[in-house]
C-alpha positions as MATLAB code, in Angstrom:
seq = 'XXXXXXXXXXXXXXXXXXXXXXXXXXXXXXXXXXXXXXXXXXXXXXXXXXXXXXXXXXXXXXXXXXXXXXXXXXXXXXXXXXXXXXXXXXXXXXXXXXXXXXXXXXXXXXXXXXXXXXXXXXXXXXXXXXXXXXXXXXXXXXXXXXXXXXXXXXXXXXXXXXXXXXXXXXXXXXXXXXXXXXXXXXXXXXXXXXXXXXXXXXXXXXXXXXXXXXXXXXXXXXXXXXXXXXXXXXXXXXXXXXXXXXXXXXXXXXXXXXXXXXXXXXXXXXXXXXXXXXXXXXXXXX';
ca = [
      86.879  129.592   89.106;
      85.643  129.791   85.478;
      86.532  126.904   83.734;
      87.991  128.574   80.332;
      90.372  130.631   82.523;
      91.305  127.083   84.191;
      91.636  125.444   80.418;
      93.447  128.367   79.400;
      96.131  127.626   81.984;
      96.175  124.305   80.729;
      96.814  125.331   77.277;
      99.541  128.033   78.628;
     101.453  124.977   80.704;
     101.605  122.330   77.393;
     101.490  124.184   74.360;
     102.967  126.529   75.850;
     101.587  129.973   75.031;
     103.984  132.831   75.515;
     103.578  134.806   78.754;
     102.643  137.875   76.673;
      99.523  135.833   75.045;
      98.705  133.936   78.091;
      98.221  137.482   80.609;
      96.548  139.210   77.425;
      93.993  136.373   77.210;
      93.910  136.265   80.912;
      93.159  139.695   81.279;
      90.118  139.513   78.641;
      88.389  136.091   80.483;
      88.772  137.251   84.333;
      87.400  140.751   83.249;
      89.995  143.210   84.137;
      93.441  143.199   85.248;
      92.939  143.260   88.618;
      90.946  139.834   88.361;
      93.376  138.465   86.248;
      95.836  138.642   88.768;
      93.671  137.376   91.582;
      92.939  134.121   89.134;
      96.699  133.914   88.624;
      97.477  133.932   92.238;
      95.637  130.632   92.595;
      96.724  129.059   89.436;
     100.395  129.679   89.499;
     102.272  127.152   92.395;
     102.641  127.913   95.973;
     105.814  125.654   97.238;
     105.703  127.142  100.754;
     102.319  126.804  101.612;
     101.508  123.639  100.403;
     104.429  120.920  101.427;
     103.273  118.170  103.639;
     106.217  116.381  104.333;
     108.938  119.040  105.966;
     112.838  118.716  104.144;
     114.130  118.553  107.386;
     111.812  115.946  108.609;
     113.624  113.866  111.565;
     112.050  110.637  110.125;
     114.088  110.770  106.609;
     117.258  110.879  105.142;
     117.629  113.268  102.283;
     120.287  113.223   99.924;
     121.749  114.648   96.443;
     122.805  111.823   94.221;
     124.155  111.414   90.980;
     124.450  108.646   88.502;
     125.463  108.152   84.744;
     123.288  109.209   82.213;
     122.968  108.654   78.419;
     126.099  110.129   76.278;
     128.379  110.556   78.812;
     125.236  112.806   81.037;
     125.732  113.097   84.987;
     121.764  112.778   85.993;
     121.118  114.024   89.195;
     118.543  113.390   91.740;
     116.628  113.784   94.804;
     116.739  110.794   97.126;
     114.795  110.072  100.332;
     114.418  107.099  102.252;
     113.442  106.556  105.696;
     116.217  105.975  108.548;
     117.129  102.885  109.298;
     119.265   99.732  107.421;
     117.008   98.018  105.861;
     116.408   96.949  102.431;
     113.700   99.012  100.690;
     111.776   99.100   97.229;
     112.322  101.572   94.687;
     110.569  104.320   93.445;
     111.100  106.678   90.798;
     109.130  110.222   91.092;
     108.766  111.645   87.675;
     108.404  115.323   87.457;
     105.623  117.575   85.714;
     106.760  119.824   82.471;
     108.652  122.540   84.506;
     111.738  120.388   86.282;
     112.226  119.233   89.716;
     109.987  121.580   91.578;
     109.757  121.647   95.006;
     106.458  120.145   95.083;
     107.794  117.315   93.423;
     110.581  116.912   95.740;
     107.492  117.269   98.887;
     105.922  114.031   96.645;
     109.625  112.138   96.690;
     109.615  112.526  100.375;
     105.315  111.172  101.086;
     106.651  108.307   99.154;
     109.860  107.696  100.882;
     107.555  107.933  104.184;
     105.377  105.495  103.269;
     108.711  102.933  103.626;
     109.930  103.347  100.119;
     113.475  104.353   98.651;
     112.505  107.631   96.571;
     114.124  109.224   93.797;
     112.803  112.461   92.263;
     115.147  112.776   89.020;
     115.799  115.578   87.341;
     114.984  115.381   84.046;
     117.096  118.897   83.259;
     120.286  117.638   84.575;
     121.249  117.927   80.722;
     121.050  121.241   80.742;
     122.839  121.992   84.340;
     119.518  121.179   85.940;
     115.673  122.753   87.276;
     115.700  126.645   86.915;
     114.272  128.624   89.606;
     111.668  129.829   86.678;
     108.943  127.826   85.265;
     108.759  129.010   81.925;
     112.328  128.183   81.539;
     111.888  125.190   83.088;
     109.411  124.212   80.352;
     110.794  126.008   77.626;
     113.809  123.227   78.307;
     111.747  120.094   78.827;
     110.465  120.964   74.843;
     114.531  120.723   74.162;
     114.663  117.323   75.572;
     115.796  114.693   73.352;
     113.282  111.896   73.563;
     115.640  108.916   73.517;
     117.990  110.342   75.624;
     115.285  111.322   77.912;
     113.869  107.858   78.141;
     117.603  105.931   78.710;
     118.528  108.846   81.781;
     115.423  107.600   83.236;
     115.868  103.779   82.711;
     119.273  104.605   84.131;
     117.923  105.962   87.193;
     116.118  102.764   87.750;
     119.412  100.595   87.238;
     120.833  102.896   89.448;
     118.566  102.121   92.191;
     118.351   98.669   91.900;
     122.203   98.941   92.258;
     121.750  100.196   95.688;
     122.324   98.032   98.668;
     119.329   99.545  100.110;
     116.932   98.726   97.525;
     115.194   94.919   97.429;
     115.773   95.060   93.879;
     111.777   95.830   93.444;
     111.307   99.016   90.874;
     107.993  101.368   90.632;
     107.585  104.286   89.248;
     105.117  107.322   89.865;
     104.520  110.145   87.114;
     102.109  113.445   87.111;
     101.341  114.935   83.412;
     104.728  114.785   81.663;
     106.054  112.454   84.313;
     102.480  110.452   83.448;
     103.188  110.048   80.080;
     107.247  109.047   81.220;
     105.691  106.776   83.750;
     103.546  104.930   80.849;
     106.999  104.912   78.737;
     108.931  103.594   81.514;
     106.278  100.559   81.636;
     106.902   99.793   78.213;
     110.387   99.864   77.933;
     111.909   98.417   81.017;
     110.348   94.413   81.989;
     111.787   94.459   85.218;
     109.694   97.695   86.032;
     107.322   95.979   88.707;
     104.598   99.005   89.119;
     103.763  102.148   87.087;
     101.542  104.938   88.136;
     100.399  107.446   85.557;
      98.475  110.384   86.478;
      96.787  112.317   84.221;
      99.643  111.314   81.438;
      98.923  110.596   78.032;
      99.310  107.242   76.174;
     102.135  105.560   74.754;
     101.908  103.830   70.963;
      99.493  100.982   71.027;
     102.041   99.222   69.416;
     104.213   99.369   72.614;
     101.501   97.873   74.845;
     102.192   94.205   74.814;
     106.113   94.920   76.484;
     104.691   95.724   79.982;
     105.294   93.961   82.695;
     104.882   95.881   85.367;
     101.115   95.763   87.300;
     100.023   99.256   85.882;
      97.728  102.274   87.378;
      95.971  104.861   85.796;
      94.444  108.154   87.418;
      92.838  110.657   84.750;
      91.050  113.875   85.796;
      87.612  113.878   84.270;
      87.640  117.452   82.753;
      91.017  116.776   81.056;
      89.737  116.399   77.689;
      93.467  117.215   75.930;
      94.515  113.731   78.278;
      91.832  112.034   78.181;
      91.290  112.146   74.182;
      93.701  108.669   74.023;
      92.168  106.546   77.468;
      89.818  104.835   75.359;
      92.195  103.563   72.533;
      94.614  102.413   75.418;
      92.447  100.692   77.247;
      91.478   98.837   74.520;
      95.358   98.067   73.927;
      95.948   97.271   77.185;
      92.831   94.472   77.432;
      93.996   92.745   74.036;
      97.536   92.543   75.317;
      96.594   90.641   78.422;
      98.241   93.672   80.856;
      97.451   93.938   84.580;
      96.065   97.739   85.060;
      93.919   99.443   86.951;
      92.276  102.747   85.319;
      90.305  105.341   87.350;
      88.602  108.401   86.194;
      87.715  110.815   88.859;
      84.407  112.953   88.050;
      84.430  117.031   87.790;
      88.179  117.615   88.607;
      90.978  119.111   86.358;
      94.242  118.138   85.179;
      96.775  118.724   87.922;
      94.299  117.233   90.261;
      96.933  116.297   92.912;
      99.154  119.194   92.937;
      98.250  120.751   95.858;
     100.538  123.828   94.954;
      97.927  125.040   92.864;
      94.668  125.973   94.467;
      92.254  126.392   91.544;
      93.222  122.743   90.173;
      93.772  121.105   93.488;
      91.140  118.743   94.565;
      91.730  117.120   97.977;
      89.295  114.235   97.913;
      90.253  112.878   94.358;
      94.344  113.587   95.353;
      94.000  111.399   98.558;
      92.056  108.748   96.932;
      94.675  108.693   94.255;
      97.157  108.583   96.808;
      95.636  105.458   98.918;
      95.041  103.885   95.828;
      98.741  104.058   94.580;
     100.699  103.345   97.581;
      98.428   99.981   97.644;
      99.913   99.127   94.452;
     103.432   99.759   95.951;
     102.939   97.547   98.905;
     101.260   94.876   97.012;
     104.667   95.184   94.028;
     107.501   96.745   96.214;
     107.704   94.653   99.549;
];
């Protein structure tokens, strides 16, 4: 696919554009309408085709859960964990820009079957929780107050160190929004033992020297918008003395393991990603 009609997605995701400007734009780079709509069909998500782990899988326990958020805020969550009594480390799955999508959930439960306890939060429990349509789903994450934002997801990793099942070990695992919560996370909670950040931009040099946890990194090498701050951080991350691991993966977009969107999905750099992170678990979380 043409890479400005990829970028332009990009663009139409974070900024965001309107619907209205993104199809007019759309309609102008694919050459027609008709190609427009054959671009869009493998941009736009594709929950049912692409899960990998089933909801009803026999293997897992699923579960709604709730705990207290900031300002009197009922958070609520996705939880999976494998069957079984035993005590388990933690994992927070952070979200992209549009909610608690069912890919998202599909990510909660390949965690929770690599042994982990896994919570997908939703970050839009504020506001009654994940809409059924995307652009309303990020039309409210731009609503999201950032402080609040931050302490309903520090509170979601109290809560799960509350748990009988959990070990009391914390990680955390974020994909573009959820990257850049994931890099927040690190620098506000010490206990955090392991942050993964995919494709999600930098916190405030500034804020570097509070991590504790061991931290990862995963950038898409076309992702310019991202990958405009990897340089400064790295730099802030090597004065401060931080255990990280950064890796770049050549020729893929943004969005690189979401495997709900063909034209950004690249299987090779996703499972790479994948092995590399759930090393980082087992070496944090056991």
């Amino acid at each position: 696919m043409d890479q400005r009609i990829i970028n332009l997605f990009d663009e139409y995701t974070h900024a965001p554009l309107t619907r209205k400007e993104f199809m007019e734009r759309l309609v102008k780079l694919a050459g027609g309408t008709a190609l427009a709509a054959a671009a869009l069909a493998v941009l736009e998500p594709g929950y049912a085709n692409a899960a990998t782990v089933a909801a009803d899988d026999n293997n897992l326990v699923t579960e709604d859960v709730t705990w207290p958020g900031d300002a009197g805020v009922t958070m609520k969550g996705y939880l999976v964990h494998p069957k079984g009594k035993k005590k388990r480390g933690a994992v927070v799955v952070i979200h992209e820009n549009r909610g608690l999508t069912p890919h998202i959930k599909d990510v909660t439960r390949r965690v929770a079957t690599a042994g982990y306890l896994a919570l997908g939060v939703d970050a839009l429990s504020v506001f009654g929780g994940t809409p059924t349509n995307e652009d309303e789903g990020r039309a409210l994450i731009g609503k999201l107050d950032k402080q609040q934002n931050l302490n309903n997801y520090l509170a979601a990793l109290t809560y799960l160190r509350s748990r009988p099942d959990s070990n009391g070990k914390t990680g955390c695992v974020g994909f573009c929004w959820g990257g850049a919560m994931a890099n927040s996370l690190a620098t506000h909670d010490p206990k955090l033992n392991a942050a993964v950040a995919y494709y999600g931009t930098q916190p405030p040099a500034e804020q570097v020297p509070n991590i504790k946890a061991a931290l990862m990194l995963h950038y898409a090498g076309l992702d310019e918008r991202v990958n405009a701050g990897m340089v400064a951080y790295e730099a802030a991350l090597k004065a401060a003395g931080v255990h990280y691991e950064q890796f770049v993966y050549p020729n893929v977009n943004h969005a690189f393991n979401n495997d709900s969107s063909p034209a950004r999905y690249n299987a090779e750099a996703a499972k790479l990603a994948w092995d590399r992170t759930l090393k980082l678990f087992k070496q944090t979380l056991s």
